[in-house]
N, C-alpha and C positions, 0 to 999 in steps of 0.2 A: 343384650338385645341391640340389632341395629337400627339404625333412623327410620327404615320404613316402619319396621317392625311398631316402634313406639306411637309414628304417626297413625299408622293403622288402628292399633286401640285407642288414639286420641280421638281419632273420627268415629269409633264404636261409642264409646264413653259419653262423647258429646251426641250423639246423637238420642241414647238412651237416656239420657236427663234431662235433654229437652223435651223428649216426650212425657216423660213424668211429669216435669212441671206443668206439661201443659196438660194433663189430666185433669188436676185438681185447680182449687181458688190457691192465687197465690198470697194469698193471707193464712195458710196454714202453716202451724209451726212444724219447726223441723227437730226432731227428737235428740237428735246426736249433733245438734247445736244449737244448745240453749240460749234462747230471748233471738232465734232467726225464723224469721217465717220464710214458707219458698221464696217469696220476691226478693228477700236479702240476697238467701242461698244464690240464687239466679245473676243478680245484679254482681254479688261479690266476683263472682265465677269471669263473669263478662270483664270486668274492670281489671284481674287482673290478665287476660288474655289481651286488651288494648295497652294496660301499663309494660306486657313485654313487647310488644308491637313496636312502643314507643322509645324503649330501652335500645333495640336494635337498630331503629332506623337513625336515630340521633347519636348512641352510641357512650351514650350518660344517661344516668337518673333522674327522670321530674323533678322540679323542687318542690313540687306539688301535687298529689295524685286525690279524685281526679283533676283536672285541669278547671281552673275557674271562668264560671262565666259558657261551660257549654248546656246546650238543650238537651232537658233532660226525654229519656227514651223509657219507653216500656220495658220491664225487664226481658221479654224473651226478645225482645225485636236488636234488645243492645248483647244480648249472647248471641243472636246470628250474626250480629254485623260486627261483634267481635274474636268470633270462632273466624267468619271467613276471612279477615284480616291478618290473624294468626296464621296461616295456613298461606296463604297471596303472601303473605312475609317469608316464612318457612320455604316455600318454593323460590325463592329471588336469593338465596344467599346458599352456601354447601355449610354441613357441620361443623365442618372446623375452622370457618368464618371468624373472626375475633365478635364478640359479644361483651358489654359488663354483665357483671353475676354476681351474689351476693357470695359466690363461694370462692374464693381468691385461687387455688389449684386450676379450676378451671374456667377459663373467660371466653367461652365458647358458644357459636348456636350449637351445636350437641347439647349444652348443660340444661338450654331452655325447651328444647325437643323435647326431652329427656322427664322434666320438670315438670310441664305442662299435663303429659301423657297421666303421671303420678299425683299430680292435681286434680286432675279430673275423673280419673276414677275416686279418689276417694269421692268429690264430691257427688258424683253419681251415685254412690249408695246413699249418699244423705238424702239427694233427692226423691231416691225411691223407699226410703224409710218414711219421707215427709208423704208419699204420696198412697203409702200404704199399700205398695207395690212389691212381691216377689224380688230381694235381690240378684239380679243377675251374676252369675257366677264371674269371678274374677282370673281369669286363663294363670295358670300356674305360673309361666315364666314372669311376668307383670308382677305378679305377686309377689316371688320370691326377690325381684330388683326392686320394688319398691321396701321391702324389707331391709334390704340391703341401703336401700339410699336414707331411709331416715333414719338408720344406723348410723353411717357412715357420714353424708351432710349433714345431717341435724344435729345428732346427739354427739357425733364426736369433733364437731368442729365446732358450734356455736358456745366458748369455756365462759363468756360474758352469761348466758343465761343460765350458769349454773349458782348463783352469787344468790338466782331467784327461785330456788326449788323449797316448793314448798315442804315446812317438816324438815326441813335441814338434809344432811347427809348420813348413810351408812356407812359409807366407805369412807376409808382414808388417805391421807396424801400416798403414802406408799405404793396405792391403786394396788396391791395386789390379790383383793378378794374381786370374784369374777364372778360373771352370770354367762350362763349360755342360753341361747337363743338358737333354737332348733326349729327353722319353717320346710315341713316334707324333711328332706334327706340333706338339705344345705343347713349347716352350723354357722354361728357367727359366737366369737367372747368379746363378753364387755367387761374391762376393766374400769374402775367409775372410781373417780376422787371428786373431793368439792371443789378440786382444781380445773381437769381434765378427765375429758375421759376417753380413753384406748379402746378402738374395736378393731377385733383383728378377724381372719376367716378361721374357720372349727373350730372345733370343740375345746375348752379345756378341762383339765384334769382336777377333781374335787372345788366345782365352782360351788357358789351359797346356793343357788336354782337354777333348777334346768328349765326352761321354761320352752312346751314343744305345743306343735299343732301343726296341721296342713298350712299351705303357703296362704290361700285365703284368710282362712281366722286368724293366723298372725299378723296379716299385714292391717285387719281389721282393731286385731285388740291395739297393736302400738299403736295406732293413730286414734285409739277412744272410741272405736266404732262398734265394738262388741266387746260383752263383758267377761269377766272370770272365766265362766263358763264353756268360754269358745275354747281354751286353751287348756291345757294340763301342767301342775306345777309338780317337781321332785325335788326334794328341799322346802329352805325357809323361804315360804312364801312374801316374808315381808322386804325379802329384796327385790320380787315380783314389783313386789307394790313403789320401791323405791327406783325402779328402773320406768315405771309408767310416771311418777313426780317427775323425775330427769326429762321424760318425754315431754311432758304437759311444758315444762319452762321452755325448751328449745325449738317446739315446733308453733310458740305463739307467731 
């Protein structure tokens, strides 16, 4: 996907969960995150679209997010006035801009384009689970790049949170028992040690699970947003289960 592309459903995304919250009381819990009610969801959403604001325009990390000592805002009033900051930022620099990132490969505004877009949709489902709202379909190509990204950034870059999975590991240093990840017609293998863990593109050959689904429901089940059900498993399921623990520690 390229930058407009991403912006464009950033601005769909964000538009569509602003309306939800503003549907209901924002004292309502949010199902697919537990102990948040929408004003969380809302506020969290907003803070961190200022905390990358902030990241770019300084060019380093807060040493404190949020900042001490500022007035506090209504939650939707601080997701408009920090979507459109996001965005008045986005437009003042090109993608390939040097940026900090929490992903060392790349230190780029592309990575927070990129970031953001996949942020906010997930959190637009939540929102609209909180609001009891039809979810809006997730356009395939989003989908299958968000698959791809918290494949790829999360689970096989973040090897400090694998020290916290809960229930320990299946796999072993050797990494050579694999799962594939089938979202639509794009494959991905995951090779998974308690060390590291290897994702490469397609399919492999005699993995523990196959774990398949359209781009939507997978991009919902890895991130915890829909259950069992959304997905179909072939093989041992309990590496299903052992590649969503892996998930749960590296996408805290």
């Amino acid at each position: 996907m390229d930058e407009s592309r991403y912006l464009g459903c950033l601005a769909a995304d964000h538009g569509d969960l602003r309306d939800a919250a503003a549907s209901v009381e924002l004292t309502v819990p949010v199902p697919s995150c537990p102990g948040w009610t929408m004003g969380d969801l809302v506020s969290h959403l907003a803070e961190v679209y200022l905390h990358k604001v902030t990241v770019m325009r300084t060019g380093r990390w807060p040493e404190q997010w949020p900042p001490p000592g500022r007035n506090p805002e209504p939650p939707l009033r601080l997701l408009g006035r920090g979507y459109g900051e996001l965005i008045a930022e986005f437009r003042t620099r090109q993608p390939a801009d040097p940026a900090p990132t929490w992903y060392d490969p790349d230190q780029t505004v592309a990575f927070w384009i990129r970031r953001m877009a996949q942020e906010t949709v997930v959190h637009r489902i939540d929102a609209e689970l909180a609001a009891g709202l039809p979810v809006t379909p997730v356009p395939d190509d989003l989908a299958i790049d968000g698959v791809d990204e918290v494949l790829n950034r999360f689970l096989g870059y973040d090897v400090e949170a694998l020290d916290r999975v809960e229930g320990g590991h299946l796999g072993h240093d050797a990494g050579q028992d694999t799962i594939t990840v089938l979202a639509g017609q794009t494959a991905w293998t995951v090779r998974p040690s308690p060390r590291e863990v290897a994702v490469d593109d397609g399919a492999s050959e005699n993995p523990r699970v196959v774990i398949q689904a359209a781009p939507e429901p997978m991009l919902r089940w890895l991130w915890g947003r829909a259950g069992d059900d959304a997905v179909r498993f072939t093989g041992d399921q309990a590496w299903a289960g052992y590649l969503r623990r892996m998930l749960i520690a590296t996408t805290q």
